[in-house]
N, C-alpha and C positions, 0 to 999 in steps of 0.2 A: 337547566340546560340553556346555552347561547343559542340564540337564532341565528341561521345563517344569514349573513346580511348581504343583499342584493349590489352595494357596492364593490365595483369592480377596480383591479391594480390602477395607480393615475387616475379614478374617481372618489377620492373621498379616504382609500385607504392603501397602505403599501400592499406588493404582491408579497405574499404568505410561500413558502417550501417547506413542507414536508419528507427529512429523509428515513430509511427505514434499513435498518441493519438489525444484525440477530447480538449484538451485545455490544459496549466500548470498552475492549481491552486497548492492549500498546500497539498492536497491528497497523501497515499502511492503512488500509480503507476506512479505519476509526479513524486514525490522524488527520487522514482528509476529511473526514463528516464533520470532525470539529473545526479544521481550517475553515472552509469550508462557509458553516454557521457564523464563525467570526464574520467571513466576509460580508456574508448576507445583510448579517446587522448592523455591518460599518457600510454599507451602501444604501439603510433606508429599508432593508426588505423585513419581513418575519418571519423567523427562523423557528423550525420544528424539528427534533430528534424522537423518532421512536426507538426504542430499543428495551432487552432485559436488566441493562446497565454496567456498571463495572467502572474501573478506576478512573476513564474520562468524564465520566457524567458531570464531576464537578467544573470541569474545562467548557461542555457545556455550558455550566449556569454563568461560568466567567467571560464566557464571547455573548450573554445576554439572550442565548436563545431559551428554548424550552424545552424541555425531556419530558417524552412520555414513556413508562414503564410497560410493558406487556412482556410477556414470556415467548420474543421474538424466534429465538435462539431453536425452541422446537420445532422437531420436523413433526408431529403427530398430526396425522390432516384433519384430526377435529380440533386441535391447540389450534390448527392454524387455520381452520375454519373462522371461529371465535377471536382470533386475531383481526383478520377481516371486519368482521361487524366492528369489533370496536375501534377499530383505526377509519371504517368510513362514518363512524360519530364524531370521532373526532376531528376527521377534516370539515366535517360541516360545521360543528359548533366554532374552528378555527378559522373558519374562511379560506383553507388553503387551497390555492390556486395550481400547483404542482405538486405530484407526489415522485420521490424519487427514490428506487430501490436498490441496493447495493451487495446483495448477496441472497442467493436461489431462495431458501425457504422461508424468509422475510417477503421475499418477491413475489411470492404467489400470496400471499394474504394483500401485499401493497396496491396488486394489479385487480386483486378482484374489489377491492375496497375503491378503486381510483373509476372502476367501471361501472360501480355501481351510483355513483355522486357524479358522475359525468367529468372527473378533473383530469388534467392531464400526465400521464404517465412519462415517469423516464428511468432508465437503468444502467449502471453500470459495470461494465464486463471487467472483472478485476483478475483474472486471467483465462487460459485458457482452458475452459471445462471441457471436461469429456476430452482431451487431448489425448488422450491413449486408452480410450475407450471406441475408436472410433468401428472397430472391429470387433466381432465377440459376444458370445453370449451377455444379454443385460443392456448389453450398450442402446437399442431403442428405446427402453426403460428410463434408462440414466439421462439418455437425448433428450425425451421427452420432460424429464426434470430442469434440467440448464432450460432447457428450450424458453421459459417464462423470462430471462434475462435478455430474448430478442424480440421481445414484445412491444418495448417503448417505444413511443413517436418520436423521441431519443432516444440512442444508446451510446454510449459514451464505451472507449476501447481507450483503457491507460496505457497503451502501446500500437505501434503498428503489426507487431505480432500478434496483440490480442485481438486486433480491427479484424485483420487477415484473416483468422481463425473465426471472427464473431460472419466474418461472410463469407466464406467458404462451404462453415460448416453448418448454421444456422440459416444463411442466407441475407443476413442482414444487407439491405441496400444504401448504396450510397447519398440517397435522397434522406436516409436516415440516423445513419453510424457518422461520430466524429470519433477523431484521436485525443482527445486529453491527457497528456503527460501528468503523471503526478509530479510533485513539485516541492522541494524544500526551500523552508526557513533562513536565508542567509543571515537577519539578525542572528539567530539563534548559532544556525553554525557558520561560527565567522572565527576563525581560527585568532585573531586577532583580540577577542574579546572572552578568551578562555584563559583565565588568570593560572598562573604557574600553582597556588596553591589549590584550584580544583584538581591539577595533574597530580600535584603529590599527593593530596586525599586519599586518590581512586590508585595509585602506587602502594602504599600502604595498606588500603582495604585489600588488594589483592597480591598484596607479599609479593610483588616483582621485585627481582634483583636490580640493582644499579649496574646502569652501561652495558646492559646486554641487550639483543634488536628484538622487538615484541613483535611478534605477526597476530593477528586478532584475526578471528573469523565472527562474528554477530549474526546468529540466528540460534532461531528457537534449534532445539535438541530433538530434531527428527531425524531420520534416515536419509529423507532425500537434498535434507540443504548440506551436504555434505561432509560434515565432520570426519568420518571413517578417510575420507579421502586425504582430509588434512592429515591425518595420524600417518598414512601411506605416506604421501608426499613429505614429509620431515624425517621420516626414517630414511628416504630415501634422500634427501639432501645431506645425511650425512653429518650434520654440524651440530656440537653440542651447545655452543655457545647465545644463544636464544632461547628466548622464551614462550610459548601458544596460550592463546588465552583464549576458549570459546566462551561467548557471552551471549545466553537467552535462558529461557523458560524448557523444562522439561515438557516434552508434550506429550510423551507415549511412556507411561508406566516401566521404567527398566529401561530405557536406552541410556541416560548416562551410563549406566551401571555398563553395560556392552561399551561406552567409549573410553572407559577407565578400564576396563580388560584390557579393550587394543591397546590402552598407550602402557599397560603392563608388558604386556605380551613383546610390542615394539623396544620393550628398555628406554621408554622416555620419562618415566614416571617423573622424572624431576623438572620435566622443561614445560610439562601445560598447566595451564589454572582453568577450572571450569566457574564461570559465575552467572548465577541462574540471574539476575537481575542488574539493572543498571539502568541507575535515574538520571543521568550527567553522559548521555550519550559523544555531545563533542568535548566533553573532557578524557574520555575514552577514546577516540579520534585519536587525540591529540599523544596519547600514550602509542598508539601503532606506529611501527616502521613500515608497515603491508595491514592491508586489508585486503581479506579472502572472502571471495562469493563464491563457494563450491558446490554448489546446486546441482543433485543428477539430476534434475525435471528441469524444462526450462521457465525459469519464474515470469510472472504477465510483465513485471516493469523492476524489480531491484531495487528498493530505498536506499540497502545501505550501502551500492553502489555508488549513488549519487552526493548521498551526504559524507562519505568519505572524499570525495572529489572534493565537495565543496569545502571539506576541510583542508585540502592542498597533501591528501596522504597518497601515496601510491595504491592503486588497487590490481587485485590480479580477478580474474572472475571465470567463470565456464561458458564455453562460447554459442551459446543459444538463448532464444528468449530474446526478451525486454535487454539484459546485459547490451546485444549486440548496438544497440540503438541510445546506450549512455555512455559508455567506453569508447574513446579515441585511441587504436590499440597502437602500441608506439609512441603514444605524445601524452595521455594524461593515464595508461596504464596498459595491462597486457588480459588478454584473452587465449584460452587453454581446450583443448576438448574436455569435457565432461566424463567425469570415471579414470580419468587418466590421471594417478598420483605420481609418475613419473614426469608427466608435461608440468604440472603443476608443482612439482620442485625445482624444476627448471625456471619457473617464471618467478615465484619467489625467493630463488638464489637471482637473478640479475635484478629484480626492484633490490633488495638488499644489498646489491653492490652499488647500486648509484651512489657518488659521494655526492657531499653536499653541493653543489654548483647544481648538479643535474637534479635534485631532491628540488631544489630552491625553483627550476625552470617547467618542470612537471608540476608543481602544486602551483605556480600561475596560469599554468595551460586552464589546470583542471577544474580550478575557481571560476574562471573566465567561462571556462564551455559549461558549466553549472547556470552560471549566472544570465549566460544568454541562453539558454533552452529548457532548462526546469526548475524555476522557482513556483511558491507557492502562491506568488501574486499571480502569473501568469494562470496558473491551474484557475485558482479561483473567478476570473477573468473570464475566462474562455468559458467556462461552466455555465457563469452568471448569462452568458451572449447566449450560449442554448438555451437556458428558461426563455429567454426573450424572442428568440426563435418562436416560442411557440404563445407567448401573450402575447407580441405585437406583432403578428406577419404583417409581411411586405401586402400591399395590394393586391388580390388575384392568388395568393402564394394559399396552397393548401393547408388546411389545419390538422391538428390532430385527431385522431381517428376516437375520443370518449365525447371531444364538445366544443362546440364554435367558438372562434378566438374571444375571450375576455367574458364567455356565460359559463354559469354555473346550471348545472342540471338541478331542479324544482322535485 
């Protein structure tokens, strides 16, 4: 076992983060923990991943951080009891300096772990919990569960929806809660540097017809990111001559199977493609006429709101949420009520009439307004300046509430 070494961040060694999530699938909050870590360790820091693991973990070991395995993922409160111990061994034997947790039931083994080593605690609110629970049988129960995600001496709200909601309804203060936008990749999506032959690959994998307008909706195959709605809205546009393509992961046993009813039931059967995965996201992009965000709940911040923007595509999206606060509605896309499959072929019949002039004026807006307000430099940036918040306060500035600025509890 490592001793902890009494060396502190800027004495003798970098400042150590520790983040803690319940697995790394393809999810926003994975992409960030790996972002995230890259940065950490391209600015000098050390970089910690806990998790149960999954397809990132090797992105992980490629940004140079470090993974640790635990069965995060469990809610069982003796898993997660034993979670605890072992994660406050490991920040000791690691030296780390903050622990940061990024989803409820990770959270409650990260806070008891970060309390009992005396390090400093942060979290962040990646949407709105308990949002429609706020009434009702259960709902103090369920309170009391989120509730561990207003605990940090940081907490981070990836929107100002979720800010809103994190002090409303938790009470989060202003001395405490920042907004950190999540933030995309513009290397990666840069419409510019997607070779014609990744578009036709991902054309052929998914049997699209030639010269017909593809509308894409990208999200997993739940109920509430909207798919039924899309099926509505296309029937109700009327128009055979298009194509739908929902692209995610099944996540509830039997829903495709209920989305391929309705698009029976509707007489579309010829015009959607369902594909449960997709490694070449802005090649995919680059395949859309529209991108749909049909969400009936309102989502904490919307990735693939913004990564279609930044790929110059039109988006159409439901107008609550994180949505309201990525979408320029009129200049780089259109916004809809939610549930409404008739709004919602309204908006995707007028993105589909833009000719090219207006297609060409809209994906400059939308790169632009990307590129000034959520990249993932910027995210990781702003993050890095809250650790720093709490290693090097200002003179006289209070610290966090486990341990005095720059000691390790003994």
């Amino acid at each position: 076992m490592l001793a902890c070494s009494e060396d502190q961040p800027g004495e003798g060694r970098p400042p150590a983060v520790l983040q803690v999530l319940p697995a790394l699938g393809s999810g926003g909050a994975e992409r960030g923990t790996v972002e995230l870590a890259a940065a950490l360790t391209a600015a000098g820091w050390n970089a910690v991943v806990a998790s149960s693991g999954g397809p990132l973990e090797r992105d992980i070991a490629r940004a140079g951080a470090t993974h640790l395995t635990l069965p995060l993922a469990s809610k069982n409160p003796l898993v997660m009891r034993r979670n605890g111990a072992a994660l406050a061994r490991a920040i000791r034997e690691l030296d780390i300096d903050i622990v940061h947790a990024r989803s409820r039931a990770p959270a409650w083994s990260a806070w008891s772990a970060a309390k009992a080593t005396g390090r400093h605690f942060v979290t962040t609110f990646h949407n709105a919990y308990g949002q429609d629970l706020a009434y009702g049988a259960g709902s103090a129960l369920k309170r009391r569960y989120n509730s561990v995600m207003a605990r940090g001496e940081r907490v981070i709200a990836i929107s100002d929806f979720v800010a809103d909601h994190a002090a409303a309804v938790y009470g989060v203060g202003s001395d405490r809660l920042r907004t950190i936008p999540r933030g995309v990749d513009l290397a990666i999506f840069d419409p510019r540097r997607v070779g014609g032959e990744r578009i036709a690959t991902l054309a052929r994998q998914w049997r699209l017809p030639d010269g017909m307008p593809t509308v894409m909706l990208p999200a997993r195959l739940t109920r509430w990111k909207g798919g039924l709605d899309l099926i509505g809205a296309i029937a109700a546009l009327g128009r055979r001559d298009l194509c739908c393509i929902l692209v995610g992961a099944d996540q509830h046993h039997g829903f495709r199977r209920e989305l391929e009813a309705a698009i029976a039931r509707s007489g579309l059967a010829g015009l959607f493609r369902i594909v449960e995965h997709c490694a070449d996201m802005p090649a995919a992009y680059m395949l859309a006429d529209v991108v749909v965000s049909a969400s009936t709940d309102p989502e904490g911040f919307g990735r693939v709101i913004v990564e279609a923007q930044a790929m110059g595509r039109p988006v159409v999206a439901t107008d609550h949420g994180g949505a309201r606060e990525t979408i320029l509605p009129g200049e780089t896309g259109w916004l809809v009520p939610p549930r409404d499959p008739s709004a919602l072929a309204a908006a995707i019949g007028a993105a589909l009439a833009c000719d090219a002039a207006e297609r060409s004026v809209l994906a400059r807006r939308a790169r632009a307004h990307i590129a000034a307000q959520f990249t993932t430099r910027a995210m990781c940036a702003r993050t890095i300046a809250v650790y720093e918040e709490l290693l090097f306060p200002a003179a006289g500035e209070p610290v966090g509430e486990f341990a005095p600025p720059l000691a390790h509890a003994q």
